[in-house]
CHARMM-style PDB file with segment names, atoms N, HN, CA, C and O in Angstrom:
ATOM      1  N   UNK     1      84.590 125.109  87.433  1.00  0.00      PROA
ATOM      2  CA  UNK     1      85.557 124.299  86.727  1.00  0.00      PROA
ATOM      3  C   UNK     1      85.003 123.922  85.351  1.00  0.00      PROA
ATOM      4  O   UNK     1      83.792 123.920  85.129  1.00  0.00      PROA
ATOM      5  N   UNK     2      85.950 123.592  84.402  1.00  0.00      PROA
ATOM      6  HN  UNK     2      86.934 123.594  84.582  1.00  0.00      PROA
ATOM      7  CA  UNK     2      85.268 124.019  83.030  1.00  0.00      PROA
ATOM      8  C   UNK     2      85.725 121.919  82.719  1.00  0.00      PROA
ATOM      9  O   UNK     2      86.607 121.150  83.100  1.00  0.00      PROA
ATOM     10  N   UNK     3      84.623 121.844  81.934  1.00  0.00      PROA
ATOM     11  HN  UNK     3      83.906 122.469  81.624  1.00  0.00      PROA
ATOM     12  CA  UNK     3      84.767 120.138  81.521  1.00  0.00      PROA
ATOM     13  C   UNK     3      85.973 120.351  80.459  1.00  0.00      PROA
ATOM     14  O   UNK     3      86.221 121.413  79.888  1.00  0.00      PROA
ATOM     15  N   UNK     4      86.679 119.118  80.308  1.00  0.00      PROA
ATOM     16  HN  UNK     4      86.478 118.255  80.772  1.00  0.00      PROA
ATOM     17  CA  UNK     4      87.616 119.124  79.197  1.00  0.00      PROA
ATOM     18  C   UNK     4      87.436 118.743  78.094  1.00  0.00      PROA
ATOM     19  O   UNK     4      88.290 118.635  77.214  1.00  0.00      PROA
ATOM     20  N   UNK     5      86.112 118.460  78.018  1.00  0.00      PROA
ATOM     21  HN  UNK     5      85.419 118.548  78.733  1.00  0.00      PROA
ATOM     22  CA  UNK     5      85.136 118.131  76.155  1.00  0.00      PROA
ATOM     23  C   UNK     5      84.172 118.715  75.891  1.00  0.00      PROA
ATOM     24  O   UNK     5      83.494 118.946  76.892  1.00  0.00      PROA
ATOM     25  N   UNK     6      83.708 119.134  74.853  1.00  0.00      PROA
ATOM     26  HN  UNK     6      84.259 118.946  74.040  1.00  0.00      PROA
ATOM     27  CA  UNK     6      82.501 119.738  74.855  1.00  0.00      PROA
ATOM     28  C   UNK     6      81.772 118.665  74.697  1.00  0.00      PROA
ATOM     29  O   UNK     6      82.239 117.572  75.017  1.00  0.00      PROA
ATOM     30  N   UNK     7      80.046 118.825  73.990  1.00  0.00      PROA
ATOM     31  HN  UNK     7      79.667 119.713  73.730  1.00  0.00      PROA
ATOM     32  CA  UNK     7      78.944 118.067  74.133  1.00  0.00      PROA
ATOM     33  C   UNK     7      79.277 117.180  72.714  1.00  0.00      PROA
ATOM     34  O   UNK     7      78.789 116.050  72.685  1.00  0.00      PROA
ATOM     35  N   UNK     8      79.870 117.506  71.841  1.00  0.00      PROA
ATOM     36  HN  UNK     8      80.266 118.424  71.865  1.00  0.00      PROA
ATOM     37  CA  UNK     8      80.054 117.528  70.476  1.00  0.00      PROA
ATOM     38  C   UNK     8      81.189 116.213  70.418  1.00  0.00      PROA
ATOM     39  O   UNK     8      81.116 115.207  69.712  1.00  0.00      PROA
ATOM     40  N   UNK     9      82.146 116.551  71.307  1.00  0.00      PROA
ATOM     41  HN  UNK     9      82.206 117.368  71.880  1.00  0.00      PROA
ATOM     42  CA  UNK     9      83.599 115.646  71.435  1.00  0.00      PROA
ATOM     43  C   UNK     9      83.066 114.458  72.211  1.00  0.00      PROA
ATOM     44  O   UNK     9      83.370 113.336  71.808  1.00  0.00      PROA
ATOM     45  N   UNK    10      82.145 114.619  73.502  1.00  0.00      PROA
ATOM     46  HN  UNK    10      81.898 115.531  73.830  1.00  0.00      PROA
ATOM     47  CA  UNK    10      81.392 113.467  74.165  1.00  0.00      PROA
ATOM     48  C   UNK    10      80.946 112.544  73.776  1.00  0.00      PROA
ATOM     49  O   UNK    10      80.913 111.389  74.202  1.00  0.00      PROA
ATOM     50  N   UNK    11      80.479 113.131  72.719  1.00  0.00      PROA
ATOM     51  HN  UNK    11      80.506 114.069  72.373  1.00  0.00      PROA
ATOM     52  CA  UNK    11      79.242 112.032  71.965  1.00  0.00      PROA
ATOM     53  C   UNK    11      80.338 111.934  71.230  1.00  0.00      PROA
ATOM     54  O   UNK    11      81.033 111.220  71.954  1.00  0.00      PROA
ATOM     55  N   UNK    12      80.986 112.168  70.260  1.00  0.00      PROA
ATOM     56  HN  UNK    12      80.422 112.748  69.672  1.00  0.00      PROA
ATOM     57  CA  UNK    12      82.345 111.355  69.789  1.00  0.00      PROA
ATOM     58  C   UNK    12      82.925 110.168  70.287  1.00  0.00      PROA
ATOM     59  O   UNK    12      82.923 108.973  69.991  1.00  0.00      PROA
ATOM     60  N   UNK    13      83.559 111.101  71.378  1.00  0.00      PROA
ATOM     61  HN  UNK    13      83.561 112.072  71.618  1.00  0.00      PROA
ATOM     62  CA  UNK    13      84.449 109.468  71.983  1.00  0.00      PROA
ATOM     63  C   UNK    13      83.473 108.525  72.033  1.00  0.00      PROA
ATOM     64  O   UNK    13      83.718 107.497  71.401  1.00  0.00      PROA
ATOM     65  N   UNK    14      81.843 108.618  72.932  1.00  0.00      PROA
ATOM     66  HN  UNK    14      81.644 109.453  73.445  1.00  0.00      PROA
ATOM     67  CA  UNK    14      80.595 107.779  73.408  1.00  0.00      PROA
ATOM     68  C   UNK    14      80.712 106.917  71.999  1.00  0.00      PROA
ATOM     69  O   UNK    14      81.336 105.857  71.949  1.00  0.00      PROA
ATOM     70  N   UNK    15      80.068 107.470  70.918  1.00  0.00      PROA
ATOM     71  HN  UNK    15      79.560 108.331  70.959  1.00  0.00      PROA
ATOM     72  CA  UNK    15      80.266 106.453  69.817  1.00  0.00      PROA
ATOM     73  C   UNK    15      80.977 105.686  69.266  1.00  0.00      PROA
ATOM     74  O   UNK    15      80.608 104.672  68.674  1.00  0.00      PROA
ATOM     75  N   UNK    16      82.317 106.160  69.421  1.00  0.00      PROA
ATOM     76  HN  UNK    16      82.617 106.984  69.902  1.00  0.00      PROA
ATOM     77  CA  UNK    16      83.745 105.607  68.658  1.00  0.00      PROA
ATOM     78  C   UNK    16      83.519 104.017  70.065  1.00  0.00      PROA
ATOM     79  O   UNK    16      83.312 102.828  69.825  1.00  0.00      PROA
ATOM     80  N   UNK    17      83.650 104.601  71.186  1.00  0.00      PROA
ATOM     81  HN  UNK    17      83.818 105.567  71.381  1.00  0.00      PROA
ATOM     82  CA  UNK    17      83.650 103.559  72.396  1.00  0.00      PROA
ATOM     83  C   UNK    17      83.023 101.921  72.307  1.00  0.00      PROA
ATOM     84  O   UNK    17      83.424 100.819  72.679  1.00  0.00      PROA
ATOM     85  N   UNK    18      81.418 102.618  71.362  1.00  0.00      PROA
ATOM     86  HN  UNK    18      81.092 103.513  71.060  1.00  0.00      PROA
ATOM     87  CA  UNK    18      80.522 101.578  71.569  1.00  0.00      PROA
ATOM     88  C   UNK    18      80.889 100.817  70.129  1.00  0.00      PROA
ATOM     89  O   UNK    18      80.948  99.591  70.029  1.00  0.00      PROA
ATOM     90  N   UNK    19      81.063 101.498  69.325  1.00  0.00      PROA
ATOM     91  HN  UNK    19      81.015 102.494  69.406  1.00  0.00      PROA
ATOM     92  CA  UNK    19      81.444 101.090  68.129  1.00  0.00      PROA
ATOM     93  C   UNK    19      82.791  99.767  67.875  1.00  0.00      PROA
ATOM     94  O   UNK    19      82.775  98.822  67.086  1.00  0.00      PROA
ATOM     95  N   UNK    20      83.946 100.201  68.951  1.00  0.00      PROA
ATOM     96  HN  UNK    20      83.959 100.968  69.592  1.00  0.00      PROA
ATOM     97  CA  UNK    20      84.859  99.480  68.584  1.00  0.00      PROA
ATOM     98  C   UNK    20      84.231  98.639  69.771  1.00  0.00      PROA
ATOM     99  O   UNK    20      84.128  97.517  69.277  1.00  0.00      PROA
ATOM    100  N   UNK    21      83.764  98.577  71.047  1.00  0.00      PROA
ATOM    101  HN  UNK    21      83.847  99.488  71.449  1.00  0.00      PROA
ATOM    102  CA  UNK    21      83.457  97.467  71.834  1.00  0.00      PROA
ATOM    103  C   UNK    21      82.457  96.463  71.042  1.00  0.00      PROA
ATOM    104  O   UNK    21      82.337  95.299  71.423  1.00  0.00      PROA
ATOM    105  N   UNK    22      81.622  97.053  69.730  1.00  0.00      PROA
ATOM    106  HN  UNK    22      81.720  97.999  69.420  1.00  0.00      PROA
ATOM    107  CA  UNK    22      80.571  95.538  69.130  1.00  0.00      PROA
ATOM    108  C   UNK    22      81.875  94.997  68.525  1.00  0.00      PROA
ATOM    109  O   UNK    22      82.299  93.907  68.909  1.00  0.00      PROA
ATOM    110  N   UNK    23      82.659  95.853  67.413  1.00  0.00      PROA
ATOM    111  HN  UNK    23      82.315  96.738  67.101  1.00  0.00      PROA
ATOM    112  CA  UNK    23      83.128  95.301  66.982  1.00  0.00      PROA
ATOM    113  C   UNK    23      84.698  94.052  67.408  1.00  0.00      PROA
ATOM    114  O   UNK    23      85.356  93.214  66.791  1.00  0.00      PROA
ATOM    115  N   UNK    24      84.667  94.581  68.680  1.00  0.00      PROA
ATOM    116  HN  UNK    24      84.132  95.262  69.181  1.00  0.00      PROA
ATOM    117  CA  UNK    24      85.456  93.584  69.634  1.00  0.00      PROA
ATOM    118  C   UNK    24      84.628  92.240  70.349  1.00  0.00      PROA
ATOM    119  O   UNK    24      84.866  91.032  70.332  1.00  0.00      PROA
ATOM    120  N   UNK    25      83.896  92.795  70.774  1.00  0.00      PROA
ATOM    121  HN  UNK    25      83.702  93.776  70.787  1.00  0.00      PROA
ATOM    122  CA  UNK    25      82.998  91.585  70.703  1.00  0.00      PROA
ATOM    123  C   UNK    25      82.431  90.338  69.746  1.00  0.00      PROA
ATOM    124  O   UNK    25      82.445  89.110  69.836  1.00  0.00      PROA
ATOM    125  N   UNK    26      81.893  91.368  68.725  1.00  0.00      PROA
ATOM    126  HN  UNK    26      81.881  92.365  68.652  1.00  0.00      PROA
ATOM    127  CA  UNK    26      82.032  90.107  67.448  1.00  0.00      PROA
ATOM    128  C   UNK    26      83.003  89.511  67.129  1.00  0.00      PROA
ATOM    129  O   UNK    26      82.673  88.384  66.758  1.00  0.00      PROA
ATOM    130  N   UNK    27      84.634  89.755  67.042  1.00  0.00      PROA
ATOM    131  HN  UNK    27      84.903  90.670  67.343  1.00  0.00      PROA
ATOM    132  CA  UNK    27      85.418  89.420  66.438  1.00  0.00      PROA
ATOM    133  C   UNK    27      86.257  88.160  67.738  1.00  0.00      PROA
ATOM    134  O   UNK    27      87.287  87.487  67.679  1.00  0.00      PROA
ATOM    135  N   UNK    28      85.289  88.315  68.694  1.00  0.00      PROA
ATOM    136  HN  UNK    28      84.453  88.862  68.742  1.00  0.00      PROA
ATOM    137  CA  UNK    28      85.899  87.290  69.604  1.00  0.00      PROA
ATOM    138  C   UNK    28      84.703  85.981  70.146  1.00  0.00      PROA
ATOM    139  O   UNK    28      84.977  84.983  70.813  1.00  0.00      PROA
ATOM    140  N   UNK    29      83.477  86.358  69.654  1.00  0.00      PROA
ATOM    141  HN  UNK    29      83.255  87.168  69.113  1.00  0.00      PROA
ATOM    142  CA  UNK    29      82.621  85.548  69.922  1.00  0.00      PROA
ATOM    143  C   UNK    29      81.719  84.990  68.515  1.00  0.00      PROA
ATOM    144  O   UNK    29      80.856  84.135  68.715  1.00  0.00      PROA
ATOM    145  N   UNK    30      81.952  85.509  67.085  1.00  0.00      PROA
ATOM    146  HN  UNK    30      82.653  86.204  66.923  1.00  0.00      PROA
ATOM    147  CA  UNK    30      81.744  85.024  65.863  1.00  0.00      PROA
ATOM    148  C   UNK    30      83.068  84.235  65.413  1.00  0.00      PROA
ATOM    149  O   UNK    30      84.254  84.514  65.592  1.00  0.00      PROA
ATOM    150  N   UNK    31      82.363  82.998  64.673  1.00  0.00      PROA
ATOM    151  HN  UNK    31      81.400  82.772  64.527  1.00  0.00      PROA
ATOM    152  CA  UNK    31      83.590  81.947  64.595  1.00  0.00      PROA
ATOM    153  C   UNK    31      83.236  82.381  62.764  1.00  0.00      PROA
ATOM    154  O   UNK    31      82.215  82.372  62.076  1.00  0.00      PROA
ATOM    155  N   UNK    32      84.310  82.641  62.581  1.00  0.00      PROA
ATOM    156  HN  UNK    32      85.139  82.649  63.140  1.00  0.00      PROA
ATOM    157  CA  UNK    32      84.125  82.090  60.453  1.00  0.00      PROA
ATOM    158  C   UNK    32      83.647  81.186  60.241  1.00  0.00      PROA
ATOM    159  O   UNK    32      84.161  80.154  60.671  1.00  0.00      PROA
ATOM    160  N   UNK    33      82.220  81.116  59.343  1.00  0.00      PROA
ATOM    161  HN  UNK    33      81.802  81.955  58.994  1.00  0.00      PROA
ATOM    162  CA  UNK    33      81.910  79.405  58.577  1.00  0.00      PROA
ATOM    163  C   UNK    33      83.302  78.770  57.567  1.00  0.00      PROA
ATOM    164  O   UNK    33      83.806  77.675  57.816  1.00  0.00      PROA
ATOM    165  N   UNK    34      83.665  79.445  56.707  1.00  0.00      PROA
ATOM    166  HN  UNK    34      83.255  80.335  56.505  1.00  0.00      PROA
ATOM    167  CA  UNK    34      84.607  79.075  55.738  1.00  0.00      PROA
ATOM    168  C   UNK    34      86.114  78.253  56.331  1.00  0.00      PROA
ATOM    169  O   UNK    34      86.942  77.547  55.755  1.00  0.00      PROA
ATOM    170  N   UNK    35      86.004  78.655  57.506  1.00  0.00      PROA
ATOM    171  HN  UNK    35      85.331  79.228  57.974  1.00  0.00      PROA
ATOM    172  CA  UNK    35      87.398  78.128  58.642  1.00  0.00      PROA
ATOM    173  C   UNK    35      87.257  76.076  58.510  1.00  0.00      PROA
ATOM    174  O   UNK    35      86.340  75.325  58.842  1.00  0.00      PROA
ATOM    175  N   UNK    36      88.386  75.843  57.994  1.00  0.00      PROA
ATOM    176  HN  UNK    36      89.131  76.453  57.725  1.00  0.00      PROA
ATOM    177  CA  UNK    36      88.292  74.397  57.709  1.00  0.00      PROA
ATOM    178  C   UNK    36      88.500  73.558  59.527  1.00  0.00      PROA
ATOM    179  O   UNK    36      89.390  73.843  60.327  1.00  0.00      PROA
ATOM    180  N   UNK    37      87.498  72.635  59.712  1.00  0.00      PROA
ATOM    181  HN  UNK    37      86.774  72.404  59.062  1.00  0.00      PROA
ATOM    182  CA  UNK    37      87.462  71.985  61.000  1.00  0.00      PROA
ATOM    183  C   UNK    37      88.726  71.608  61.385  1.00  0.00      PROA
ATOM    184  O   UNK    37      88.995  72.020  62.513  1.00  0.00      PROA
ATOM    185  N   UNK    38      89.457  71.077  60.943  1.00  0.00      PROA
ATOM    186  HN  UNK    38      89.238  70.742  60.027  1.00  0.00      PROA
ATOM    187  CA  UNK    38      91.124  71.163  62.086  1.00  0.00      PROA
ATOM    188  C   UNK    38      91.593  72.164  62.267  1.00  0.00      PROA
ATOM    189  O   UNK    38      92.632  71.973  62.899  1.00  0.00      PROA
ATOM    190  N   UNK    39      91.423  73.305  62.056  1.00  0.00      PROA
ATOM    191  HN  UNK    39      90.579  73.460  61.542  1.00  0.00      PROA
ATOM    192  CA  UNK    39      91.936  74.669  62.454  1.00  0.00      PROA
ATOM    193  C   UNK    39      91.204  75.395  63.625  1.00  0.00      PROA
ATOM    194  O   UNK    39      91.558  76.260  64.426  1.00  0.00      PROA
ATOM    195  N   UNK    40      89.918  74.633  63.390  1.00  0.00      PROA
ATOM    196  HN  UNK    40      89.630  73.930  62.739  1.00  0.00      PROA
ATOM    197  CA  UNK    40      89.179  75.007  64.835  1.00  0.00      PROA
ATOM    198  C   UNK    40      89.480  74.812  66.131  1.00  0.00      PROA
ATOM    199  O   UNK    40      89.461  75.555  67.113  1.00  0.00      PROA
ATOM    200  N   UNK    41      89.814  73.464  65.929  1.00  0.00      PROA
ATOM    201  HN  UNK    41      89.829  72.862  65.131  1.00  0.00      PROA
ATOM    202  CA  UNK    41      90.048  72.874  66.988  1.00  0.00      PROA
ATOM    203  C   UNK    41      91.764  73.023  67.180  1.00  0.00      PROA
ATOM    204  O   UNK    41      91.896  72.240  68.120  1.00  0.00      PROA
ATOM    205  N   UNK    42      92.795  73.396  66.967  1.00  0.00      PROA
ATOM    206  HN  UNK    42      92.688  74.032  66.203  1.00  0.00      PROA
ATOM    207  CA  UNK    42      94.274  73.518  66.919  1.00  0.00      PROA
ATOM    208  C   UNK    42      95.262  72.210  66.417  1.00  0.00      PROA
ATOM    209  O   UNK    42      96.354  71.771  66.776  1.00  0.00      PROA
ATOM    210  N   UNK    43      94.358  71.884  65.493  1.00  0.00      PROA
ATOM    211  HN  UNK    43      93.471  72.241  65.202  1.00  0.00      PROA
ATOM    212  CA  UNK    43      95.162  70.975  64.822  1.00  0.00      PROA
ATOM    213  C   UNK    43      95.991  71.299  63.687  1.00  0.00      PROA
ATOM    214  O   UNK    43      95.382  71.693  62.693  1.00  0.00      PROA
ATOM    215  N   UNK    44      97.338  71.212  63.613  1.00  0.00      PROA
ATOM    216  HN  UNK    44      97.833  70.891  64.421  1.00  0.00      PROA
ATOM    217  CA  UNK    44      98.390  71.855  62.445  1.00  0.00      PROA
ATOM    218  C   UNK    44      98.947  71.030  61.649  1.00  0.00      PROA
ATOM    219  O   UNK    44      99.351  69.880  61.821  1.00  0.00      PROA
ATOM    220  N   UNK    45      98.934  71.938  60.460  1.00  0.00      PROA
ATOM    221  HN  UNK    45      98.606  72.873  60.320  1.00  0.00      PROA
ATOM    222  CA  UNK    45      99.493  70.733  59.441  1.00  0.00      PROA
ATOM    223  C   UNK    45     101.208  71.086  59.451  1.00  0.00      PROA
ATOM    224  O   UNK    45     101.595  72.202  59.105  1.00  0.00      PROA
ATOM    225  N   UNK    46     101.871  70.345  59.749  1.00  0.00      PROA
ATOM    226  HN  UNK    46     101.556  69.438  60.030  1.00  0.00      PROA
ATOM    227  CA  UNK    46     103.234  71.190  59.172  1.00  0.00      PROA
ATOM    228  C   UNK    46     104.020  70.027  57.873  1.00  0.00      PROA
ATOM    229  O   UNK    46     104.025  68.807  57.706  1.00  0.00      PROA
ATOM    230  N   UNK    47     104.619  71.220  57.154  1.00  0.00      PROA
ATOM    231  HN  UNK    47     104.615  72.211  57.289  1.00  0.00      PROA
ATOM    232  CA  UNK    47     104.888  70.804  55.667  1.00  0.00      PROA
ATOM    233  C   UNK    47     106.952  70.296  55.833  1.00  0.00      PROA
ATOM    234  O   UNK    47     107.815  69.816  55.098  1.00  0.00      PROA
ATOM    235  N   UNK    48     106.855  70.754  57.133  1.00  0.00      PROA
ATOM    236  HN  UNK    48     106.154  71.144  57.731  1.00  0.00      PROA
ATOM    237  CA  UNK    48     108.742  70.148  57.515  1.00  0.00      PROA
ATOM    238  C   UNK    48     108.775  69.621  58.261  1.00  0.00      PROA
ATOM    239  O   UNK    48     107.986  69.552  59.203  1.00  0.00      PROA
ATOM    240  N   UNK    49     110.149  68.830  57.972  1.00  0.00      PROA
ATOM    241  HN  UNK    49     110.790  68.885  57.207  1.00  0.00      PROA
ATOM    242  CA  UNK    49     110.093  67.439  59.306  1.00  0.00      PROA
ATOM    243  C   UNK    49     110.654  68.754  60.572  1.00  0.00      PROA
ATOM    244  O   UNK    49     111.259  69.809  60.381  1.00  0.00      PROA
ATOM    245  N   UNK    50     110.107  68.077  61.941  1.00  0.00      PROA
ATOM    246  HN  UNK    50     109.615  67.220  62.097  1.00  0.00      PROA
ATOM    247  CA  UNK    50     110.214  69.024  63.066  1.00  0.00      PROA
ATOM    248  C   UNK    50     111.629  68.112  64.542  1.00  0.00      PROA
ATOM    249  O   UNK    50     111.989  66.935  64.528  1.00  0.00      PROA
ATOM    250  N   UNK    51     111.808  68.560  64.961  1.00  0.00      PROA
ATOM    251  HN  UNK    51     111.516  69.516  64.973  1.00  0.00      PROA
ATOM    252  CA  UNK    51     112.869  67.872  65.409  1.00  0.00      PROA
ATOM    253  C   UNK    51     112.609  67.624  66.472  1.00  0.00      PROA
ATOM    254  O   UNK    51     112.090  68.611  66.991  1.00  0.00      PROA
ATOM    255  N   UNK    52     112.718  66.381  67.486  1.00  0.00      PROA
ATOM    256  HN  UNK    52     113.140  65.579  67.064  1.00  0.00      PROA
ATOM    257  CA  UNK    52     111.890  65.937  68.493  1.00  0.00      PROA
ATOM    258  C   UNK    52     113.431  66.296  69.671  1.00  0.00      PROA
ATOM    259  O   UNK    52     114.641  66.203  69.462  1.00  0.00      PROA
ATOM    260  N   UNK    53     112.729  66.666  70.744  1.00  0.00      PROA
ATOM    261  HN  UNK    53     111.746  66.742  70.913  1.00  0.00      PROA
ATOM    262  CA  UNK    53     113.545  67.098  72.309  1.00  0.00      PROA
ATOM    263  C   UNK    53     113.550  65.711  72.752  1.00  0.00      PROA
ATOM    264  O   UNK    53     112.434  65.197  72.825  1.00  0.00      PROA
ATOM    265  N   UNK    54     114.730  64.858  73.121  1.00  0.00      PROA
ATOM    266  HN  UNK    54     115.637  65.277  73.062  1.00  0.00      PROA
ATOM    267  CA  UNK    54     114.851  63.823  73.297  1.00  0.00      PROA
ATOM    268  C   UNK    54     115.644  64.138  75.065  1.00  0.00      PROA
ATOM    269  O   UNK    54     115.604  63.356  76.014  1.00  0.00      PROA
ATOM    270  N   UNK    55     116.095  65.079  75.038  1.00  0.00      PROA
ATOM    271  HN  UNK    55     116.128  65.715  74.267  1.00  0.00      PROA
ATOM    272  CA  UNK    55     116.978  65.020  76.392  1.00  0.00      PROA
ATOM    273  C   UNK    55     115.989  65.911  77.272  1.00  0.00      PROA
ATOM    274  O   UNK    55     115.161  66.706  76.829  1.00  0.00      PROA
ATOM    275  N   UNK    56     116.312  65.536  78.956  1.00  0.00      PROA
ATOM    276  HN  UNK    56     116.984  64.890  79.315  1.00  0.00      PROA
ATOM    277  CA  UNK    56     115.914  66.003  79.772  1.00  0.00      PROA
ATOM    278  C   UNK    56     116.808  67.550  79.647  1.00  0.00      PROA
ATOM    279  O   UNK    56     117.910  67.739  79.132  1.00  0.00      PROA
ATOM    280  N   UNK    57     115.726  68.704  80.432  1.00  0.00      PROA
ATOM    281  HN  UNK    57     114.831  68.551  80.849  1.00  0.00      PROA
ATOM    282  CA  UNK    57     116.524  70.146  80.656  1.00  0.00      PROA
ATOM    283  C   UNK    57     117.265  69.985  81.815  1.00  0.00      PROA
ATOM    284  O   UNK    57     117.047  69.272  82.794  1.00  0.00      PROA
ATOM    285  N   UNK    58     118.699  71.191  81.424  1.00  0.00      PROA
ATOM    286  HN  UNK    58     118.877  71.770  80.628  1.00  0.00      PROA
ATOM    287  CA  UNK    58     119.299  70.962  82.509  1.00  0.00      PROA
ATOM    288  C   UNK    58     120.975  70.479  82.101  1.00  0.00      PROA
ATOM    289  O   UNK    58     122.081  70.832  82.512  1.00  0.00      PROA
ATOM    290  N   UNK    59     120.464  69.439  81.021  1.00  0.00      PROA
ATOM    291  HN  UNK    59     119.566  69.153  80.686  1.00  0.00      PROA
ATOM    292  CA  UNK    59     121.910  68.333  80.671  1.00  0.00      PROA
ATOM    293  C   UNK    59     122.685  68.794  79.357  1.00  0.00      PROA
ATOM    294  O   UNK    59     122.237  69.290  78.323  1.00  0.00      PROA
ATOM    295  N   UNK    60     123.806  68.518  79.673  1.00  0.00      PROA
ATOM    296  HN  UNK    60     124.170  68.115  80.512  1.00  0.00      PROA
ATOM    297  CA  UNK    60     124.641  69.286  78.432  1.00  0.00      PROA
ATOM    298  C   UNK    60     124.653  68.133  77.102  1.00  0.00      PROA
ATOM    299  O   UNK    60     124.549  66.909  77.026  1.00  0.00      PROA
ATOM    300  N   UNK    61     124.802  69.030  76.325  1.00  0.00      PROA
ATOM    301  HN  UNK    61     124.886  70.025  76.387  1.00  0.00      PROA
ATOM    302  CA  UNK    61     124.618  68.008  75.007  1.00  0.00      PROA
ATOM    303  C   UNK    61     125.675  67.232  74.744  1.00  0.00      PROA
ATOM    304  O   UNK    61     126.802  67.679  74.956  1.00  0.00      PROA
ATOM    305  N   UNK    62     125.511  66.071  74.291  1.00  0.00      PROA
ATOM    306  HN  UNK    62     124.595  65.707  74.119  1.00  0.00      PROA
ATOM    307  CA  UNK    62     126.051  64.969  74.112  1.00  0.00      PROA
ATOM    308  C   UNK    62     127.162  65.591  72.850  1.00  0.00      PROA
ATOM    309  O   UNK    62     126.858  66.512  72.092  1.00  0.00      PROA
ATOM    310  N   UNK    63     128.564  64.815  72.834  1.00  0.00      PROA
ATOM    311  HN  UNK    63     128.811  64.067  73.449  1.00  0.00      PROA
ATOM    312  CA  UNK    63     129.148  65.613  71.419  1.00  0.00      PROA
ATOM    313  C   UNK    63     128.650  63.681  70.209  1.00  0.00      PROA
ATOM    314  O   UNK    63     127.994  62.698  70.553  1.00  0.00      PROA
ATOM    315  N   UNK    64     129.150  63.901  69.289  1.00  0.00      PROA
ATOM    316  HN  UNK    64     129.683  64.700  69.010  1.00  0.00      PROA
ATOM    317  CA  UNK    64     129.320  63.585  68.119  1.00  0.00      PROA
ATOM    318  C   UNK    64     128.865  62.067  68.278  1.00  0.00      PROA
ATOM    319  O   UNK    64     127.827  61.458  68.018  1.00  0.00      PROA
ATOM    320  N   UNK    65     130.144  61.714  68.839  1.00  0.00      PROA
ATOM    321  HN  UNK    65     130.987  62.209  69.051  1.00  0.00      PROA
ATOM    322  CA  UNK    65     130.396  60.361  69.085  1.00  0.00      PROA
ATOM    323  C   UNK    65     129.482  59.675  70.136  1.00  0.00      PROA
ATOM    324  O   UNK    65     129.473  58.467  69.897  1.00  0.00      PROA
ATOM    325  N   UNK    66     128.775  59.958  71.119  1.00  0.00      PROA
ATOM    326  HN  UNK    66     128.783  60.938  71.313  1.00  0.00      PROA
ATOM    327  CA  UNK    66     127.829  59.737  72.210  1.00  0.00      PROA
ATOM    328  C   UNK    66     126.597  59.636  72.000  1.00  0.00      PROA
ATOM    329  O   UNK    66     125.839  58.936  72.670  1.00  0.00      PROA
ATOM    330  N   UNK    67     126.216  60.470  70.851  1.00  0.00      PROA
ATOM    331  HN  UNK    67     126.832  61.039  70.306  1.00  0.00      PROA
ATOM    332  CA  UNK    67     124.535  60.492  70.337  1.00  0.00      PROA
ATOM    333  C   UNK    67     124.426  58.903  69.556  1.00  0.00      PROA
ATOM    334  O   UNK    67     125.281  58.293  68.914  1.00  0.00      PROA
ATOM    335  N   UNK    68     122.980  58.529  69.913  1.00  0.00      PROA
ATOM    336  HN  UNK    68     122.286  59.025  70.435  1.00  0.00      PROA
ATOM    337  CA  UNK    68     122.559  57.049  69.657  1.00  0.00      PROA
ATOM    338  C   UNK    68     122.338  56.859  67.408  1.00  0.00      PROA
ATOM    339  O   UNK    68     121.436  57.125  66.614  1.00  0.00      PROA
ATOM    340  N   UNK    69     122.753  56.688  67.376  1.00  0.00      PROA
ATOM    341  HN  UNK    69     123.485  56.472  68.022  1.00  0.00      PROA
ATOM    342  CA  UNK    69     121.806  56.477  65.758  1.00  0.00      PROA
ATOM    343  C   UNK    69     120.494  56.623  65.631  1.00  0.00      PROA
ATOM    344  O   UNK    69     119.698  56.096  66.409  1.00  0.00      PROA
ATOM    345  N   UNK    70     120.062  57.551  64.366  1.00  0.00      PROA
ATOM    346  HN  UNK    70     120.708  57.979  63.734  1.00  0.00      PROA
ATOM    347  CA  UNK    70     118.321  58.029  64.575  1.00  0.00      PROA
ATOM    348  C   UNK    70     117.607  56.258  63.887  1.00  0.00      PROA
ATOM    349  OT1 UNK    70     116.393  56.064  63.826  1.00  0.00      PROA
TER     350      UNK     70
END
């Protein structure tokens, strides 16, 4: 039975393999210095007002006249 790579293509894939596994590795276990500390930790800045979920799921929305004053 005949292999389906030669010695030439082996060591190909072998390298490409190890190559993208450092570079997967680094890119999940090196943190950026330049990364500002609330971004580390998942703190977000947002630049628009965001709209708060006031009703339980499940319940149909209130029309016009029924909603409280903000």
């Amino acid at each position: 039975m005949e292999l389906p790579f030669s010695g030439f293509e082996l060591t190909f894939i072998f390298v490409a393999f190890v190559i993208f596994t450092l570079f997967g590795l680094a890119s999940v276990c090196i943190e950026p210095e330049d990364r500002p500390e609330e971004s580390v930790y998942g703190a977000k800045k947002f630049n628009r007002k965001h709209r708060v979920i006031t009703k339980k799921a499940g319940q149909k929305p209130q029309s016009k006249s029924q909603r409280s004053p903000p």
